[in-house]
C-alpha positions as CSV (number, residue, x, y, z in Angstrom):
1,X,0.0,0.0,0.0
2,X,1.2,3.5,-1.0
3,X,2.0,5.7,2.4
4,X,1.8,8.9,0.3
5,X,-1.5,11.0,0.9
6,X,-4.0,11.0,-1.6
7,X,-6.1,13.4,0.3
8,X,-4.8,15.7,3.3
9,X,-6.8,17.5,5.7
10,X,-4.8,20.1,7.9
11,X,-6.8,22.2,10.9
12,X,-10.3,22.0,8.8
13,X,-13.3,24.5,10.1
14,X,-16.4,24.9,9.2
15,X,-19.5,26.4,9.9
16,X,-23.4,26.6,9.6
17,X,-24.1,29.9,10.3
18,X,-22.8,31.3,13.1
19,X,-22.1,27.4,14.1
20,X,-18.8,26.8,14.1
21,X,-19.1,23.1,13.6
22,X,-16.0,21.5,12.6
23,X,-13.2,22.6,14.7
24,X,-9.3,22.0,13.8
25,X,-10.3,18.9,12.4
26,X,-6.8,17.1,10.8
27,X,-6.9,14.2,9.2
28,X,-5.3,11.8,6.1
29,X,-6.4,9.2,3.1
30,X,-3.9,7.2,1.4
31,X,-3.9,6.3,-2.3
32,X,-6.1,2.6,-1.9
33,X,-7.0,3.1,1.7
34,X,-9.9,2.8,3.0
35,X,-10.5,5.3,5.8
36,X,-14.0,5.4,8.5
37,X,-14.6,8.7,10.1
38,X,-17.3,7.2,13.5
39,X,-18.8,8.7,15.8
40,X,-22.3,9.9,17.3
41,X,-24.5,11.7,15.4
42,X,-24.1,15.5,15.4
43,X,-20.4,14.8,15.6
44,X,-19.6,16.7,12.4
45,X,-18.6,13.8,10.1
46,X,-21.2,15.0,7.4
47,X,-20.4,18.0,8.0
48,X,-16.2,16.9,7.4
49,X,-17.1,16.0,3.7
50,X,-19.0,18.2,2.4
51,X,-16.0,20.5,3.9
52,X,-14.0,18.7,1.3
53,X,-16.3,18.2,-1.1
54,X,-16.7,22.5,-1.2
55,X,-20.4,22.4,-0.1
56,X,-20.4,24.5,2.4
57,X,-19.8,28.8,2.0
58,X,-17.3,29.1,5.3
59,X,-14.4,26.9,5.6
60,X,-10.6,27.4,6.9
61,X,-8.0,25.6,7.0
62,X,-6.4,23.3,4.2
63,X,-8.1,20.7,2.0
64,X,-5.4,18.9,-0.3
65,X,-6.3,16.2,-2.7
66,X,-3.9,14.5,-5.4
67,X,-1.6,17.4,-4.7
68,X,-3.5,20.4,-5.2
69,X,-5.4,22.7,-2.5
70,X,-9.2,22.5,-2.9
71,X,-10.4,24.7,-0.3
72,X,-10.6,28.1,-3.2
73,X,-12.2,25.6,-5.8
74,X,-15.9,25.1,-6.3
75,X,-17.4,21.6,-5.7
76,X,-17.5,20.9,-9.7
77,X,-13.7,21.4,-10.4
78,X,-13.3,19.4,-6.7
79,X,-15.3,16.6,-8.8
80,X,-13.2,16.9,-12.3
81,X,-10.0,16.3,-10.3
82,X,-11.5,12.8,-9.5
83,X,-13.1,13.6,-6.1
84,X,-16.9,11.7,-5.7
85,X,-19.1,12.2,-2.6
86,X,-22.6,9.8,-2.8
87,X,-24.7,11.9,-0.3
88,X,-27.0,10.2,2.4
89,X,-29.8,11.4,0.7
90,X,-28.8,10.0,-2.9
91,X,-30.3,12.9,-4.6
92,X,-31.7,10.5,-7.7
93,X,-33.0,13.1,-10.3
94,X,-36.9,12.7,-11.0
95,X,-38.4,12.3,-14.4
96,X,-34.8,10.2,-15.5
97,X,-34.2,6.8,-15.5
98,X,-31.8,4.2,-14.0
99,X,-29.6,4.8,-16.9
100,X,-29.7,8.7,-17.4
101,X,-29.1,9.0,-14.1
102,X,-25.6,7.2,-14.5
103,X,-25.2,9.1,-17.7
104,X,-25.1,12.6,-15.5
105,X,-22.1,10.8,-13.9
106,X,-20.8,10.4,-17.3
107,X,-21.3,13.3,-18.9
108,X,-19.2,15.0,-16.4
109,X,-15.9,13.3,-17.3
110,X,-14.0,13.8,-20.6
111,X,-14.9,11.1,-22.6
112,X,-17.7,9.7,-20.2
113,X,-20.6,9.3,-23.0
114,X,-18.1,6.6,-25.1
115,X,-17.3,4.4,-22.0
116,X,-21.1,4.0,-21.4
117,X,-21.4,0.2,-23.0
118,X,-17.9,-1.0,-20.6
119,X,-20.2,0.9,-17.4
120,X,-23.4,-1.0,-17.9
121,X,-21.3,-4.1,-18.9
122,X,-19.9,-3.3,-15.1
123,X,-23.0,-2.3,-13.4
124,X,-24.7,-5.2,-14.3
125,X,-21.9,-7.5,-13.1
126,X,-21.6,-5.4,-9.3
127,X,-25.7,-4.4,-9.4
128,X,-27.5,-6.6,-11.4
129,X,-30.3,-5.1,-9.7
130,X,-30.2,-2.2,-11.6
131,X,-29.5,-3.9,-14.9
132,X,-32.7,-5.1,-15.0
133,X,-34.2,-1.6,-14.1
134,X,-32.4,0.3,-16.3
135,X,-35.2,1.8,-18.4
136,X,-37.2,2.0,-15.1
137,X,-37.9,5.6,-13.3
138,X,-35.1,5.8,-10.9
139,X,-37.4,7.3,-8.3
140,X,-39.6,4.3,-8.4
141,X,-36.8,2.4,-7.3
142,X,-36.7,0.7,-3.5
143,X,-34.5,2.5,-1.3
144,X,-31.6,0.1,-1.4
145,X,-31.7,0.0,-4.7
146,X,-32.1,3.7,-5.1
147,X,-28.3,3.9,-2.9
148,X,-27.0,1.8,-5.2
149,X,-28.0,3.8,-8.2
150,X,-26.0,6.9,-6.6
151,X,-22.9,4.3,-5.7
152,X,-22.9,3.6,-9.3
153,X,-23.3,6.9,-10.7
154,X,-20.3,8.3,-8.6
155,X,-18.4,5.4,-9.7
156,X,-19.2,5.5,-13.6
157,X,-17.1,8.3,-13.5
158,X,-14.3,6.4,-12.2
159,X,-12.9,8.8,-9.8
160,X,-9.3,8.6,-7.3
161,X,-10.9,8.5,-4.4
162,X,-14.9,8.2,-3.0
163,X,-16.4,9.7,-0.1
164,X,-19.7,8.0,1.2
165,X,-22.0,9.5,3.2
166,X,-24.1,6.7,5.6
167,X,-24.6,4.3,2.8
168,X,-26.6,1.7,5.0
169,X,-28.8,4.3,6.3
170,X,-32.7,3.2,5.7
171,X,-32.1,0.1,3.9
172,X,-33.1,-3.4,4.7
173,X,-30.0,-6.0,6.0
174,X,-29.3,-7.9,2.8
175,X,-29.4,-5.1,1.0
176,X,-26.5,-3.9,3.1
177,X,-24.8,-6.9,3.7
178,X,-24.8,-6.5,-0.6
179,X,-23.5,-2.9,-0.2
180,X,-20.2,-3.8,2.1
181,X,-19.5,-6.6,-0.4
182,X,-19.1,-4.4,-3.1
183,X,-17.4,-2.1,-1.0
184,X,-15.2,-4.6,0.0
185,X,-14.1,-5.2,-3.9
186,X,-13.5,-1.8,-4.6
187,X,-10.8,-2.2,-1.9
188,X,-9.8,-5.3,-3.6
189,X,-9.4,-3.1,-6.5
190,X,-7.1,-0.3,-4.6
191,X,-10.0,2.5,-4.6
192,X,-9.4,4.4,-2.3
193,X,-12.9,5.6,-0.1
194,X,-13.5,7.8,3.1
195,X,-16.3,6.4,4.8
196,X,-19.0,7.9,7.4
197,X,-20.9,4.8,8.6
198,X,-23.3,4.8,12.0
199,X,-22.8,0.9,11.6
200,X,-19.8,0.8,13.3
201,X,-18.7,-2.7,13.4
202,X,-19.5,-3.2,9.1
203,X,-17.9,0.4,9.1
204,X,-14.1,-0.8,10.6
205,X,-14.6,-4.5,9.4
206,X,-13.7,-3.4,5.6
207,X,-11.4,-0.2,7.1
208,X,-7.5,0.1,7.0
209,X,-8.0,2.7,9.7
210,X,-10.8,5.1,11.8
211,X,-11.4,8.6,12.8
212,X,-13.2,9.5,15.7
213,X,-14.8,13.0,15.8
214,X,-16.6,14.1,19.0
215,X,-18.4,17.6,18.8
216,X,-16.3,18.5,16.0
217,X,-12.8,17.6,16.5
218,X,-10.9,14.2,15.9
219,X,-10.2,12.7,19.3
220,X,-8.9,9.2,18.2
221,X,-7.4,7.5,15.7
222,X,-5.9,4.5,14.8
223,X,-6.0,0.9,12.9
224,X,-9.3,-0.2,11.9
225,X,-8.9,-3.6,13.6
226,X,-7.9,-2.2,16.6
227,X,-10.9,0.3,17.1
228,X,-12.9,-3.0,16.3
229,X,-12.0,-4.7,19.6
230,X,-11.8,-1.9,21.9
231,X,-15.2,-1.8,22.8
232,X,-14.7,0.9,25.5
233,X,-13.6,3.2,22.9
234,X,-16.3,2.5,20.8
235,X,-19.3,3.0,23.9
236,X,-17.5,6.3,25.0
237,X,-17.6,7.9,21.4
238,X,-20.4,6.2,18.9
239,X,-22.7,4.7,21.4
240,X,-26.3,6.3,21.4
């Protein structure tokens, strides 16, 4: 595994208003890791990535990804550099179907349109699910199957590194247990994804390492496996 950064986050703030949520947050990705940040709800771990995914109008610090400083860039040019963030709330476009929607993904990317044949070809191998639905409304779909639409959008565009956002939120157990599996091969495959999960035990089970954030601010951090067995750590931080 590479030990060079992929994506480096130095004294991160943010805020909501006058709510200065994230607070000196400082954390790393490396190239074909992948990374959980856990913790409670209302720790700020949404609030982390859409920091670096320039979604928010008030951040400080430094964001650097592949290199470059993102914090001055808008979210779009964060996205052409190879960035993807699938949101908890999947935003699926109404009116399109299963495969427009992964077109959008496409049509974002140089080239995107001509590699459409090779993406089905791959979506129907990972979610055959949505091969089968491809001509269907994508707002019709069920809600696991609506997540993986927006995992496979993000991923048509074959970016460095993914972000997801609570990808097991709202959807039934074997739907999940399908989810972490694919995750799972993407590691296999040396993607690299930064992960906010509130199923903590599926969360560090497929992570190289874990973040905790409480009320804004990173308070641990270490190997995935170890965070797994200390269940202390885990009821003083992410318990409800």
């Amino acid at each position: 595994m590479a030990n060079e950064a992929l994506l480096s986050v130095d004294k991160l703030n943010a805020w909501y208003e006058r709510s200065h949520v994230l607070q000196g947050v400082s954390f790393e990705v490396r190239a074909g890791e992948v990374v959980s940040l856990i913790g409670r709800n209302g720790a700020g771990k949404t609030t982390a990535l859409k920091s670096i995914m320039g979604l928010l109008d008030r951040t400080t610090g430094s964001v650097r990804f592949d290199g470059t400083e993102l914090l001055p860039q808008p979210a779009h040019a964060r996205y052409h550099r190879g960035l993807a963030f699938v949101f908890e709330e999947r935003r699926i476009v109404p009116g399109l179907s299963v495969l427009e929607n992964i077109e959008l993904g496409l049509m974002a990317t140089a080239g995107g349109l001509a590699r459409m044949h090779e993406v089905v070809d791959g979506i129907a191998e990972t979610f055959p699910r949505l091969k089968e639905r491809l001509h269907q409304e994508a707002v019709t779909l069920s809600g696991g199957e609506q997540q993986m639409l927006a995992i496979a959008r993000a991923m048509a565009a074959a970016p460095k590194m993914v972000m997801l956002d609570e990808p097991s939120e709202g959807i039934m157990p074997r739907l999940v247990e399908e989810m972490f599996e694919y995750f799972e091969g993407l590691k296999n495959k040396g993607v690299t994804i930064l992960l906010v999960e509130q199923s903590v035990e599926q969360a560090l089970k497929i992570s190289d390492r874990a973040y905790i954030m409480d009320q804004g601010r990173i308070v641990h951090e270490g190997p995935a496996r170890a965070l797994l067995d200390d269940v202390e750590m885990q009821e003083r931080y992410c318990s409800v």
